[in-house]
C-alpha positions as CSV (number, residue, x, y, z in Angstrom):
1,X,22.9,-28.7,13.3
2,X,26.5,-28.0,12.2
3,X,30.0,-29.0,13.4
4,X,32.5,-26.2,14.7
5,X,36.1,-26.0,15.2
6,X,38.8,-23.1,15.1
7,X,42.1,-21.8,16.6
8,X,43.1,-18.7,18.6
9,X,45.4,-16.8,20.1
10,X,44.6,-13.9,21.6
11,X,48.1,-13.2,22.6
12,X,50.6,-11.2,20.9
13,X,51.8,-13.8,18.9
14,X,49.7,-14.0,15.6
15,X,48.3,-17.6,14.0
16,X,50.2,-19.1,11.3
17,X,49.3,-17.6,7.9
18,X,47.5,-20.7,7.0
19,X,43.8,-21.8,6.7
20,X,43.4,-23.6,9.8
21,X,39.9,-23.3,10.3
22,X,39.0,-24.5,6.9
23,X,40.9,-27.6,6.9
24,X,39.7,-28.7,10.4
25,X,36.1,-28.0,9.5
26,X,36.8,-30.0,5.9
27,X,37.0,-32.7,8.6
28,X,33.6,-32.7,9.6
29,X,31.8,-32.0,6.5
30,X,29.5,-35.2,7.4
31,X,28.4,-33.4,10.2
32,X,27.1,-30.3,8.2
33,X,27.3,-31.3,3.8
34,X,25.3,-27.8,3.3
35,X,27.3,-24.7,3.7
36,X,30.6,-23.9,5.5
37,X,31.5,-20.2,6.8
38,X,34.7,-19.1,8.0
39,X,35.5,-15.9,10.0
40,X,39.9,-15.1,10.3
41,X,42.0,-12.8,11.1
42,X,45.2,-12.6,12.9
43,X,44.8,-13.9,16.4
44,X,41.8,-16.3,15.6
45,X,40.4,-18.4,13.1
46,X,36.8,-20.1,13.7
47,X,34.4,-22.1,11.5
48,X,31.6,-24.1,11.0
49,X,29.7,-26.5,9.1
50,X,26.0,-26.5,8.5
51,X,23.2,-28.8,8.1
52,X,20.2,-26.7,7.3
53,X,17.4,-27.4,9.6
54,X,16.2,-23.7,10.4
55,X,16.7,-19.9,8.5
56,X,18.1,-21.8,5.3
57,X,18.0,-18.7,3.6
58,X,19.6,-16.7,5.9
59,X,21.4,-18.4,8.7
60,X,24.7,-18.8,7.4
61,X,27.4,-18.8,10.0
62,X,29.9,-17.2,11.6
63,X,26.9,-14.7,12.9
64,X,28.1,-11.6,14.3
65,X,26.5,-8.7,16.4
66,X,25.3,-5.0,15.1
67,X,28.9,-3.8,15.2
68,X,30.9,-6.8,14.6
69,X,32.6,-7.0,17.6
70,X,31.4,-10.0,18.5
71,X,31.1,-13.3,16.6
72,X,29.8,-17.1,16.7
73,X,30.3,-20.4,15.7
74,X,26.7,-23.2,16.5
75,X,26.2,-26.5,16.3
76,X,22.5,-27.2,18.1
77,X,19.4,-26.1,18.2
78,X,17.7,-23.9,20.8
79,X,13.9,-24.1,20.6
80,X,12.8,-20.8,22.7
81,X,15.0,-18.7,20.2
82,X,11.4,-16.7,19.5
83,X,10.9,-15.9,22.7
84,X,14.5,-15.5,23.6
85,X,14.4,-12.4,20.3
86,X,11.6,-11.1,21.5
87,X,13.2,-10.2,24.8
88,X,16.4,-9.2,23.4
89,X,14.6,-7.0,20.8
90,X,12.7,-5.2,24.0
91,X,16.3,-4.6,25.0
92,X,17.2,-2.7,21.8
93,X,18.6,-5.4,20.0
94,X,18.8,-5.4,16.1
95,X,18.5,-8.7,14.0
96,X,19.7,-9.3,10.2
97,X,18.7,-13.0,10.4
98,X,15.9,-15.5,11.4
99,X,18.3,-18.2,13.2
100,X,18.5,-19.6,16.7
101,X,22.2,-18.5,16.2
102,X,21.9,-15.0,16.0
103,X,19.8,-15.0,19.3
104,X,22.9,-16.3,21.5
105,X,25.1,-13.3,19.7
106,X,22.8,-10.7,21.4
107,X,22.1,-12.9,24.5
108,X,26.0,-13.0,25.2
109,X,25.8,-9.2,24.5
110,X,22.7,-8.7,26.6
111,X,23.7,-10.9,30.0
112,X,27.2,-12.5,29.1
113,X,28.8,-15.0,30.2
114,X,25.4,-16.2,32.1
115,X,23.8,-15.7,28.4
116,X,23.8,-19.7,28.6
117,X,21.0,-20.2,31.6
118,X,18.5,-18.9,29.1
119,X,18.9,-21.2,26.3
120,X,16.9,-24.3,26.0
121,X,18.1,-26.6,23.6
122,X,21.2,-28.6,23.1
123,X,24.9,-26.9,22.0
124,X,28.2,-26.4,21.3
125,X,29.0,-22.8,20.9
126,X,32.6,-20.8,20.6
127,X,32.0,-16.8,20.8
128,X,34.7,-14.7,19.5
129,X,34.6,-11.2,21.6
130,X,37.2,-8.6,19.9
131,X,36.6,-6.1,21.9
132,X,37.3,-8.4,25.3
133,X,39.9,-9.9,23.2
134,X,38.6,-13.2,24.7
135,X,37.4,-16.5,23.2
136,X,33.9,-18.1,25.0
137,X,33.3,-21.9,25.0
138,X,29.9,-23.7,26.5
139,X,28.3,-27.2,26.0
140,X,24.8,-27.4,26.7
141,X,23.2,-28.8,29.9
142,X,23.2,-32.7,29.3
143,X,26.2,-32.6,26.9
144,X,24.1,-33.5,23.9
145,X,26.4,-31.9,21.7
146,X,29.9,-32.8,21.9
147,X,33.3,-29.7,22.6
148,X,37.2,-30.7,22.3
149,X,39.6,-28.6,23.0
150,X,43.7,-28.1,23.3
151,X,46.3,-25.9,24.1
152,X,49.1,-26.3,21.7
153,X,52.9,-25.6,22.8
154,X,52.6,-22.3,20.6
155,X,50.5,-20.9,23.4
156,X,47.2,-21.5,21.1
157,X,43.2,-23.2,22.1
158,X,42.0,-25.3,19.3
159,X,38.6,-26.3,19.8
160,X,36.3,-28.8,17.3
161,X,33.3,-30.6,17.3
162,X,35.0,-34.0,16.9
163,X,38.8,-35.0,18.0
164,X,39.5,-35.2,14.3
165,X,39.6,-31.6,13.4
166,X,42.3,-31.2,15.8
167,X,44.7,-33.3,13.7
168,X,44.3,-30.6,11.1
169,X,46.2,-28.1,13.9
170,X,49.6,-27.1,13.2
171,X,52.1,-29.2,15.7
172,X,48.8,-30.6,17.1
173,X,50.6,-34.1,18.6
174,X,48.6,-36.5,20.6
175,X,49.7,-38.8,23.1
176,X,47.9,-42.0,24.3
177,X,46.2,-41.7,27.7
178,X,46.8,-44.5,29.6
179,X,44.4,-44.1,32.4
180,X,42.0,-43.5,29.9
181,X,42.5,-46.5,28.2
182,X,42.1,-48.5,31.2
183,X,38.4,-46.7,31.9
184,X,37.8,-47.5,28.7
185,X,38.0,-51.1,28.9
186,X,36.0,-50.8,32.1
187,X,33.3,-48.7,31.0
188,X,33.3,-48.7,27.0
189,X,33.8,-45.8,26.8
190,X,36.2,-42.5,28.0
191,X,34.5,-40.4,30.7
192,X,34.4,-36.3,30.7
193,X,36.8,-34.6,31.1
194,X,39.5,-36.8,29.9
195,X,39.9,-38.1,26.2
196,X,41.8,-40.9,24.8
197,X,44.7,-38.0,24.5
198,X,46.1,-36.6,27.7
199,X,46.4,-33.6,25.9
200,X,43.4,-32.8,24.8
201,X,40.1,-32.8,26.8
202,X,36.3,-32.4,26.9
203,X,34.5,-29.1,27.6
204,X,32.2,-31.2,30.4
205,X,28.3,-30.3,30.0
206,X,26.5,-27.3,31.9
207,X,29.9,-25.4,31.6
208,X,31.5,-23.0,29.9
209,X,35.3,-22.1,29.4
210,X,36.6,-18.3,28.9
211,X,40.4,-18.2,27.3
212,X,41.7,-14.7,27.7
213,X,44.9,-13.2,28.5
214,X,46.6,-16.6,27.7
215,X,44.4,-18.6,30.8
216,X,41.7,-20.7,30.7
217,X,38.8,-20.7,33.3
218,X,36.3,-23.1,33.2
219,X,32.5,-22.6,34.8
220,X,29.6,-24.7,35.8
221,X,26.2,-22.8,34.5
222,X,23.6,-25.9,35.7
223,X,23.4,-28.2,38.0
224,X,19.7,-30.7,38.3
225,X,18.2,-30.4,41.5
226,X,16.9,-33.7,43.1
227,X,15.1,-32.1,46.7
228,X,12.9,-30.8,47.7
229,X,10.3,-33.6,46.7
230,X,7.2,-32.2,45.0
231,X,4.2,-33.0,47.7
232,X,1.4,-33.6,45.3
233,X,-0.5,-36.7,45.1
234,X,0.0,-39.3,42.2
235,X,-2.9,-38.3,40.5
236,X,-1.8,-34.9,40.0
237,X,2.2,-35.7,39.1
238,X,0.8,-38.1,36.7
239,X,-0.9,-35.0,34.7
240,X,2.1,-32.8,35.8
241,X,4.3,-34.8,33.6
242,X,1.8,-35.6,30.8
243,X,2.1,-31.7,30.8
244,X,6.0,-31.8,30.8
245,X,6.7,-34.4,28.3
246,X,4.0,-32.6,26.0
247,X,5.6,-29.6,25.7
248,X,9.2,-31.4,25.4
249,X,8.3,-33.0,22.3
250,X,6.2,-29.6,20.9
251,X,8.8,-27.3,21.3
252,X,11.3,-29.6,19.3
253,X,9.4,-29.8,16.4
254,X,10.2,-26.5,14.5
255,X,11.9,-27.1,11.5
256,X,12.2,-25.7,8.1
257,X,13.0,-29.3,6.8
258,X,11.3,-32.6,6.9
259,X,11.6,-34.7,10.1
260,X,10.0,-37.8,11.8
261,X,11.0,-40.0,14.7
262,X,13.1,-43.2,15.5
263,X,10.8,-45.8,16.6
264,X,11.7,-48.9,18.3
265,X,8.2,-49.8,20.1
266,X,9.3,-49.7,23.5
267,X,8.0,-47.1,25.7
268,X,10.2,-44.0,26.0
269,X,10.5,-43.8,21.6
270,X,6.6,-45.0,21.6
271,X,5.4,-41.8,23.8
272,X,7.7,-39.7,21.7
273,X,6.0,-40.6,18.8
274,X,2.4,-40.8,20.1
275,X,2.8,-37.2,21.0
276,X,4.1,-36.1,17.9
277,X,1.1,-37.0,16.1
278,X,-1.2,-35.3,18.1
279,X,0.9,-31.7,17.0
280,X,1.2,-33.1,13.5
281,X,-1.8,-32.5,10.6
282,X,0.0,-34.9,8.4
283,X,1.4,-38.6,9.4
284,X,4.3,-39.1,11.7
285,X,7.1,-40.4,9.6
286,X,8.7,-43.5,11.9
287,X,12.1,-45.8,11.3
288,X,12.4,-48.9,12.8
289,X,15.2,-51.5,12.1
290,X,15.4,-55.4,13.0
291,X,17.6,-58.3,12.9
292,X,16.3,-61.8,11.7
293,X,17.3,-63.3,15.2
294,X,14.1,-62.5,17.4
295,X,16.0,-61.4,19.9
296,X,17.4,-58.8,18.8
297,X,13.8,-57.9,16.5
298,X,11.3,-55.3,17.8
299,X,9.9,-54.9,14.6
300,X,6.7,-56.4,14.6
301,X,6.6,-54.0,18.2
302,X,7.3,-51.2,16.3
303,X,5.1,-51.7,13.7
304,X,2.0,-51.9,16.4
305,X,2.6,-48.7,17.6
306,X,2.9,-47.0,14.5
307,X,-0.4,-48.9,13.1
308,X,-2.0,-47.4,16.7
309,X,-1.0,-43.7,16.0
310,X,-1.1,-43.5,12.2
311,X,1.9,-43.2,11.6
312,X,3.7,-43.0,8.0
313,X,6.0,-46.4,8.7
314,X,9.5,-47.2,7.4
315,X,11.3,-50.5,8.7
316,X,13.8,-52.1,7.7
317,X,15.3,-55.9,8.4
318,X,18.9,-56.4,8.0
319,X,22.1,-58.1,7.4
320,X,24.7,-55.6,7.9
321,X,28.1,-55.8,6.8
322,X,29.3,-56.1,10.1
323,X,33.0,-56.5,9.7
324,X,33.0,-53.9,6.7
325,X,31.0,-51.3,8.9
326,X,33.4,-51.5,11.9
327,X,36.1,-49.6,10.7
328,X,34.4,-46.3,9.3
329,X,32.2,-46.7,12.6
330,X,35.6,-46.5,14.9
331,X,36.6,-43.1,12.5
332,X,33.4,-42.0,13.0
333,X,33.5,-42.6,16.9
334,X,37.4,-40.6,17.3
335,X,38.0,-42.5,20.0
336,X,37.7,-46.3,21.5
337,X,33.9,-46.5,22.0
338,X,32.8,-49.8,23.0
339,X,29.1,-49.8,22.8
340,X,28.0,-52.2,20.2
341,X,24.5,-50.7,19.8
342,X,26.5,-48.0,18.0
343,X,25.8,-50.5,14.6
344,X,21.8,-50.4,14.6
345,X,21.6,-46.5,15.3
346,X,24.0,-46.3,12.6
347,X,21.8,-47.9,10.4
348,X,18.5,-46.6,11.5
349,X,20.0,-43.1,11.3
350,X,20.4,-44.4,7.2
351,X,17.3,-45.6,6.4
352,X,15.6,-42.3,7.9
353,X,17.9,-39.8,5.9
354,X,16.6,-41.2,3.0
355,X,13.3,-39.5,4.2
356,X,13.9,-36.5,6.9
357,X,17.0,-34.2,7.9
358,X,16.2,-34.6,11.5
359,X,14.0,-37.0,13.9
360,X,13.1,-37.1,17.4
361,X,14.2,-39.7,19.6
362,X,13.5,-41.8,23.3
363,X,16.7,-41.3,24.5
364,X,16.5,-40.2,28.4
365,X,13.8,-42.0,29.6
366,X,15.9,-44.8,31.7
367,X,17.8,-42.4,33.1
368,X,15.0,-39.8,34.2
369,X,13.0,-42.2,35.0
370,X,15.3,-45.3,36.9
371,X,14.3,-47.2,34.4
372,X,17.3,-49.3,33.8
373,X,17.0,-53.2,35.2
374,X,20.3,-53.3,36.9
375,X,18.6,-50.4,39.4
376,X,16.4,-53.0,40.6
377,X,19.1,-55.1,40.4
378,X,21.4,-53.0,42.6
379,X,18.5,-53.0,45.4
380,X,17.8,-56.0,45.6
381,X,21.5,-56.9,45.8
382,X,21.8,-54.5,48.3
383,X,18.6,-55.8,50.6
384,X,20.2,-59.5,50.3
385,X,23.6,-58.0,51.8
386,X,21.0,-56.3,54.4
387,X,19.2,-59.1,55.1
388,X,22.1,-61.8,55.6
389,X,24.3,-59.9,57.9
390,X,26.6,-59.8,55.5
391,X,26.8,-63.4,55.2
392,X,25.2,-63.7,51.6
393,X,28.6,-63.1,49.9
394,X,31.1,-65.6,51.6
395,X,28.1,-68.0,50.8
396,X,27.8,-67.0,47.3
397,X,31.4,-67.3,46.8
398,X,31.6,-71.0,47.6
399,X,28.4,-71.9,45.8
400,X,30.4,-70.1,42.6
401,X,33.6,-72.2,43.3
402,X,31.6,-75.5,43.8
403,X,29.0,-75.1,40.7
404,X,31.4,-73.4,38.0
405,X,31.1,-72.4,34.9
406,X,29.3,-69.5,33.6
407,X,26.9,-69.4,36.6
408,X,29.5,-69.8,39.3
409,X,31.1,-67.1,37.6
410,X,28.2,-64.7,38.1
411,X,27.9,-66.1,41.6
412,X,31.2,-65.0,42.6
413,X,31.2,-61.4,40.9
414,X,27.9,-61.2,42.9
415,X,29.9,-61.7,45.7
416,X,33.0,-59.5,45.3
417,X,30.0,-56.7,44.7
418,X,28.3,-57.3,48.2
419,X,32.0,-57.1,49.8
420,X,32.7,-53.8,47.8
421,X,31.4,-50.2,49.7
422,X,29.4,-48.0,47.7
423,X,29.8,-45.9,44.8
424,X,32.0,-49.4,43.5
425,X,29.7,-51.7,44.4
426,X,27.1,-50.2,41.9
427,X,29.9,-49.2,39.2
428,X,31.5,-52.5,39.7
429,X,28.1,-53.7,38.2
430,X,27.4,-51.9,35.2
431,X,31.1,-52.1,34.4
432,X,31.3,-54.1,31.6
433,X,34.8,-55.9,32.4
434,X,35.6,-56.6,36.2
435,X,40.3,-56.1,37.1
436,X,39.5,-60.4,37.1
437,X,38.8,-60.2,33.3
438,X,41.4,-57.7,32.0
439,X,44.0,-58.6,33.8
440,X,44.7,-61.7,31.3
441,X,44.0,-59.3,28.1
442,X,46.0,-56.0,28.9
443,X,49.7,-54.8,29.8
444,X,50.1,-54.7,33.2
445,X,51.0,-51.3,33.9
446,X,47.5,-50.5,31.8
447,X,45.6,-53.3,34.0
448,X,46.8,-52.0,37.2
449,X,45.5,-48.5,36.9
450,X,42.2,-47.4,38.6
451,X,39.1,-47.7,36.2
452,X,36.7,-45.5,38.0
453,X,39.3,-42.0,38.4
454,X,37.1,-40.0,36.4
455,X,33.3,-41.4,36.9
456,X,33.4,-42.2,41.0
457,X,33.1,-38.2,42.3
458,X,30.2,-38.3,40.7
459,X,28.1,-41.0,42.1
460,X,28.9,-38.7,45.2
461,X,27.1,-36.1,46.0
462,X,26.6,-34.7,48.7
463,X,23.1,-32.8,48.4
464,X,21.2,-35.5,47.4
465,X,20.0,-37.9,50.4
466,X,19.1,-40.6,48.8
467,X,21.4,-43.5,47.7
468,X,19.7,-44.5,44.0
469,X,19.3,-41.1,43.2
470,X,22.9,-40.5,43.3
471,X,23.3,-43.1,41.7
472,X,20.4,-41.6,39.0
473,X,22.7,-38.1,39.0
474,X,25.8,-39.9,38.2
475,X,24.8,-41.9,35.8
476,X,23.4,-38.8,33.9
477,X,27.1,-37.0,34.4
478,X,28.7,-40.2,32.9
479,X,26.8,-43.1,30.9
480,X,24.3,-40.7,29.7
481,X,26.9,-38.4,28.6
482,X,29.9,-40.5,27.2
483,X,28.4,-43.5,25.9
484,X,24.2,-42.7,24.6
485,X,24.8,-39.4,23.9
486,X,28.2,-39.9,22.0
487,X,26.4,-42.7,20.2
488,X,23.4,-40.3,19.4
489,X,26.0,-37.5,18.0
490,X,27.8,-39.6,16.3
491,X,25.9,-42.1,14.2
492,X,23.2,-39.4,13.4
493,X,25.9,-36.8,12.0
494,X,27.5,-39.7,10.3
495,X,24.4,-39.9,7.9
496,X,24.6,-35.7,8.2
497,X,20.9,-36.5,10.2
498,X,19.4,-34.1,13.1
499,X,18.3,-36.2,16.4
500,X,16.6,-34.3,19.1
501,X,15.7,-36.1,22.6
502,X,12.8,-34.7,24.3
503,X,13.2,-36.7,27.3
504,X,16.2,-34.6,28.0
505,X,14.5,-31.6,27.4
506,X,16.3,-30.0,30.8
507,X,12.9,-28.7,32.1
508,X,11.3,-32.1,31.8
509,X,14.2,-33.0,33.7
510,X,14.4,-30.4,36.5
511,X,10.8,-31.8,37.6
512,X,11.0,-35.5,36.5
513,X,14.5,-35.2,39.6
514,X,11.9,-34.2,42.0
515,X,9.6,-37.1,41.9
516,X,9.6,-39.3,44.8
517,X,12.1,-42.1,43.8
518,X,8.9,-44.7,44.3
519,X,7.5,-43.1,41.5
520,X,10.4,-43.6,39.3
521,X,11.1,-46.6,40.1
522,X,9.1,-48.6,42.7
523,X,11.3,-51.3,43.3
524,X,9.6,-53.9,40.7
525,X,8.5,-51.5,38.0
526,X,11.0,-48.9,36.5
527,X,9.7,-45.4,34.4
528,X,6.5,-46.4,37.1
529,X,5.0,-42.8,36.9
530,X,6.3,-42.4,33.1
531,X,4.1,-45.9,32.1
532,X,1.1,-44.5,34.3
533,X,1.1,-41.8,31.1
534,X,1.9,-44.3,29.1
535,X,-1.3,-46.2,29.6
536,X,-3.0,-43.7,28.2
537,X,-1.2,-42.8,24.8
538,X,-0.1,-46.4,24.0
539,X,-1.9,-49.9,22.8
540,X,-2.4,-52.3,26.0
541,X,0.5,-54.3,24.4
542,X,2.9,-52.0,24.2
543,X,2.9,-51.6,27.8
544,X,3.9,-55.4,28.5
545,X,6.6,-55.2,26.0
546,X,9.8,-56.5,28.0
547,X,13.1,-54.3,27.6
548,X,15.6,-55.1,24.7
549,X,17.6,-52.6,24.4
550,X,19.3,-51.6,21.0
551,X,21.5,-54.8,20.7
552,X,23.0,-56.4,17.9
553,X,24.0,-60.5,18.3
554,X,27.5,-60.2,19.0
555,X,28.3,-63.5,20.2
556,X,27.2,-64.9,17.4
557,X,29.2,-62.7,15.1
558,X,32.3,-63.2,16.8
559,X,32.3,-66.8,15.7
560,X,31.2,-66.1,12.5
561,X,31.4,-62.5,10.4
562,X,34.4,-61.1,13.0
563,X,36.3,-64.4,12.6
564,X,38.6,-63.5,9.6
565,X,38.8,-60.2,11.4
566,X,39.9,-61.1,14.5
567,X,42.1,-63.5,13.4
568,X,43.8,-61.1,11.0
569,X,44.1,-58.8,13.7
570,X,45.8,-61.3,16.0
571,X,48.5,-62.7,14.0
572,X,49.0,-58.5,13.2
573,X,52.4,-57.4,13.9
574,X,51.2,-53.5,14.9
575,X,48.2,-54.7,17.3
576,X,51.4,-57.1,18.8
577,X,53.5,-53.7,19.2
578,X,50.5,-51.6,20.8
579,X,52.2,-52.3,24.8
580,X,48.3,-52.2,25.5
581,X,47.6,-55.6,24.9
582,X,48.4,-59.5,26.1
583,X,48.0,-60.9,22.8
584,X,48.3,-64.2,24.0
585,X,45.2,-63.6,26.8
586,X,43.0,-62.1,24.0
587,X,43.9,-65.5,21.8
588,X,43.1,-67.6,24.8
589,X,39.9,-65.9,25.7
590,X,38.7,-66.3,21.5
591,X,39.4,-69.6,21.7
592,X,37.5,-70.1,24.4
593,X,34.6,-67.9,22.8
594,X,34.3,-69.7,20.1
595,X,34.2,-73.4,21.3
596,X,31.1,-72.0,23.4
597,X,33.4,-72.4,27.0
598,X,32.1,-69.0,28.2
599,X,30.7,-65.9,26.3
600,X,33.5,-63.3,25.8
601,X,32.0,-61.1,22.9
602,X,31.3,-57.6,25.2
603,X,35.7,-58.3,25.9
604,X,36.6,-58.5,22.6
605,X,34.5,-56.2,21.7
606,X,35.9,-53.6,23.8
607,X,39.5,-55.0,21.9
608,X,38.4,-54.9,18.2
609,X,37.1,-51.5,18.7
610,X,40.1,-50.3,20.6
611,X,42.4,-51.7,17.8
612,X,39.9,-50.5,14.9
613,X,40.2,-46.5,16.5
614,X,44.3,-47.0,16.6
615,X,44.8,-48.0,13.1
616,X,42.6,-45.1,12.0
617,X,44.5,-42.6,14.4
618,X,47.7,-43.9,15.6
619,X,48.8,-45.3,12.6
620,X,47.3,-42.8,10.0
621,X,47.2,-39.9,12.0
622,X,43.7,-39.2,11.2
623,X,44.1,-38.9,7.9
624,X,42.0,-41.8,5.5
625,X,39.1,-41.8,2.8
626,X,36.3,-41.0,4.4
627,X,33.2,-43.1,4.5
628,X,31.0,-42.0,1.4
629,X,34.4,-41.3,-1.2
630,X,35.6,-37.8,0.4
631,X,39.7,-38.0,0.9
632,X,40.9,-36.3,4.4
């Protein structure tokens, strides 16, 4: 696991004769503390940092071919790397290391630019080719690891692991996106392929980009399929996936250093962990955190499972320093990320670093599986419009305007969503401010812009039949990939810690797509097929374990811990000169917030994260003491 970033040109015009490379990967040291390699010469400059996990003797990076011509830069892991050398030395090809790196070298030799269909594993990989005189980009298939990239007015790419390195370009100067502000406080986050910059974007996930000749061309390598349906019975797709999700976790557990798994004792991280042990000789090392309000606490549900599989248990029940933690979190984060469950996998990812390098999480199971509640939500939302004749909405409406309050509220935003056609009427639901609620907080010209551009295409698509599993494709193109997974990267490589997700192993997913949607989700029961196997790995209360999710009890702080902060940050003359923000909304909707009118923590939320990411990188540039004592 490593961070990567460089420059090139590839033109006539030669690089600056500066170290670019090095100070954009002194950057992201977090993301790889052990080594740092550097390959520069006069049209390009690329580099890396490393976090040992495999080859630590001998898999310092860049990694070049037999002849030099060609060279890398790797942050991932790809877990058929053996069987991937064993072909390529069949072919002829000559190895002077023992890394997963070194395979993609001779891979990109041996098949080029379609080199990237035969990796299995999560990536972000730059390939210098001298001979081509051309620079090669690709992000692996579910965008687990993250790929930036610019061109500079010079004529020059840049490219990084994290928006931060970028800063570290010559002449690199960002402007604000305001469209992607306004998705921002829609989703919580700024969806592929845009960034919080207009100029710079995100190398989307099952591509690759090719810069030669001065032009950049960018590819799609993968797509998942969703048809035809497999035409076995239950039985059989019940051992099918037991199969599947065995192998998922098997092959990610090579390692040269010491790993374990995040455990929160709900299914998807439970099955992770129950099928580690069974590969393991020795304990599985688990890491649970809780919060004193029960809640928010699935400690003692953690704890179960790892009593049930033997596991070698870590927990931990905290206090954080909330209001100290949200400012390295939002520099940690590079852009506005809204999603507040960002603070426990933050601290999880600490207490297991204490004990591992790298851990296995449950991450992908909702989405594979349609596991998330608002799916059944979104149905049965959708049979009531059915049902009525349309009717239902106008009737809900008035019920909201005569009860009101906090439940004639939700009535009415139920109706506005029956009245909306589809792919809004879904997005308009997990959205998680409606135009009603931001209209009072933002600058009008940011308000009035559409906050589904870059997420509605796709929720579209046109070779899938069915309605929830379009729904079940876009939300892997765009929640999946913006908000868990950028959560995921971050917070783990914050505490320089290795997660891997075997529920998005991309073979698990190619068959867990071709289920029969009743099997995912069967209208009452989401992950139905994944519980079946379940059943049979977990303790009998386990499996009646209602959902939490990863939250944290942000209402309550907002009155309490956030309250010197936010007030701070009101009366602030900067946040005031933003020309995002109607200060005087924001103060109205706090006030109300904390005299317990209505519940506006997720809104400000969304505006103390906003305001935390532009005081790190508007008004310093990127440039601050970096959580831990290192000075950028």
């Amino acid at each position: 696991m490593c961070g990567i970033a460089g420059i090139v040109s590839l033109q006539e015009r030669p690089l600056p004769d500066a170290p670019i490379a090095d100070a954009m990967c002194r950057m992201i040291v977090h993301r790889g503390p052990d080594d740092q390699g550097i390959y520069a010469d006069r049209q390009a400059q690329i580099g890396m940092r490393r976090l040992s996990i495999i080859d630590l003797a001998s898999g310092h990076q860049p990694i070049h071919n037999e002849d030099k011509s060609i060279w890398i830069v790797f942050n991932g892991e790809i877990y058929n790397f053996k069987e991937l050398r064993r072909d390529l030395e069949r072919h002829g090809h000559s190895f002077y290391t023992n890394s997963d790196t070194e395979c993609i070298v001779h891979a990109y030799e041996q098949y080029g630019d379609q080199c990237f269909t035969k990796l299995r594993g999560m990536f972000g990989i730059a390939i210098l080719d001298l001979k081509r005189n051309r620079l090669v980009l690709a992000r692996d298939r579910l965008g687990k690891k993250p790929l930036y990239y610019t061109r500079t007015a010079e004529g020059y790419l840049a490219f990084a692991s994290e928006l931060k390195s970028l800063f570290a370009v010559p002449g690199f100067a960002p402007t604000v996106s305001k469209s992607a502000t306004r998705e921002y406080f829609a989703l919580g986050y700024v969806p592929a392929p845009g960034t919080i910059y207009d100029n710079v974007q995100k190398l989307p996930p099952a591509h690759y980009l090719v810069f030669e000749r001065g032009t950049v061309a960018i590819q799609r390598y993968w797509r998942i399929g969703f048809e035809p349906k497999w035409q076995d019975d239950e039985a059989t797709l019940r051992q099918r996936l037991l199969e599947h999700l065995d192998d998922a976790v098997r092959v990610r557990l090579v390692s040269d250093v010491p790993f374990g798994a995040f455990l929160s004792g709900g299914i998807d991280s439970s099955v992770v962990a129950s099928l580690m042990a069974r590969h393991l000789s020795s304990p599985v090392k688990t890491f649970t955190i809780g919060f004193q309000e029960d809640a928010f606490n699935e400690v003692p549900d953690a704890r179960r499972v790892a009593r049930h599989i033997g596991a070698d248990h870590h927990e931990l029940v905290v206090t954080p320093d909330a209001v100290g933690m949200v400012e390295d979190l939002a520099w940690f984060c590079d852009e506005p990320f809204g999603d507040s469950s960002s603070i426990p996998t933050f601290i999880v990812a600490k207490l297991a670093v204490g004990h591992v390098k790298m851990v296995l999480s449950g991450d992908g199971g909702d989405e594979g599986f349609a596991g998330y509640e608002r799916y059944r939500k979104y149905m049965q939302l959708n049979k009531m419009a059915s049902r009525s004749l349309g009717l239902a909405g106008p009737g809900l409406s008035l019920a909201g305007r005569m009860v009101g309050g906090s439940l004639g509220v939700r009535l009415r935003r139920i109706a506005d969503r029956m009245a909306l056609p589809y792919p809004e009427r879904y997005l308009s639901g997990v959205a998680l401010s409606t135009a009603a609620d931001v209209s009072p907080i933002l600058a009008p010209d940011v308000a009035a812009l559409d906050p589904y551009a870059h997420v509605r295409g796709h929720f579209e698509r046109t070779d899938i039949e069915e309605e929830m599993e379009k729904i079940l494709s876009g939300d892997m193109d765009t929640y999946l990939v913006d908000d868990i997974l950028v959560k995921v990267d971050r917070m783990t490589m914050a505490n320089s810690l290795e997660a891997r997700a075997p529920l998005l192993d991309h073979v698990l997913l190619e068959f867990c797509a071709r289920l029969p949607f009743n099997l995912k989700n069967n209208g009452q029961v989401g992950k139905y097929l994944l519980k079946q196997v379940a059943a049979d790995l977990l303790p009998a209360e386990c499996m009646q374990k209602r959902k939490q999710g990863f939250g944290i009890p942000l209402a309550k702080w907002f009155r309490e811990d956030f309250k010197p902060l936010m007030l701070d940050l009101l009366a602030d003359q900067a946040f005031r000169e933003r020309g995002v923000f109607n200060v005087a909304g924001i103060k109205a909707c706090y006030d109300r917030h904390l005299s317990g009118i209505q519940d506006y923590s997720e809104l400000l939320w969304l505006v103390l994260t906003y305001e935390m990411w532009a005081r790190n990188y508007l008004d310093r540039h990127g440039s601050r003491q970096v959580p831990g004592g290192n000075s950028i």
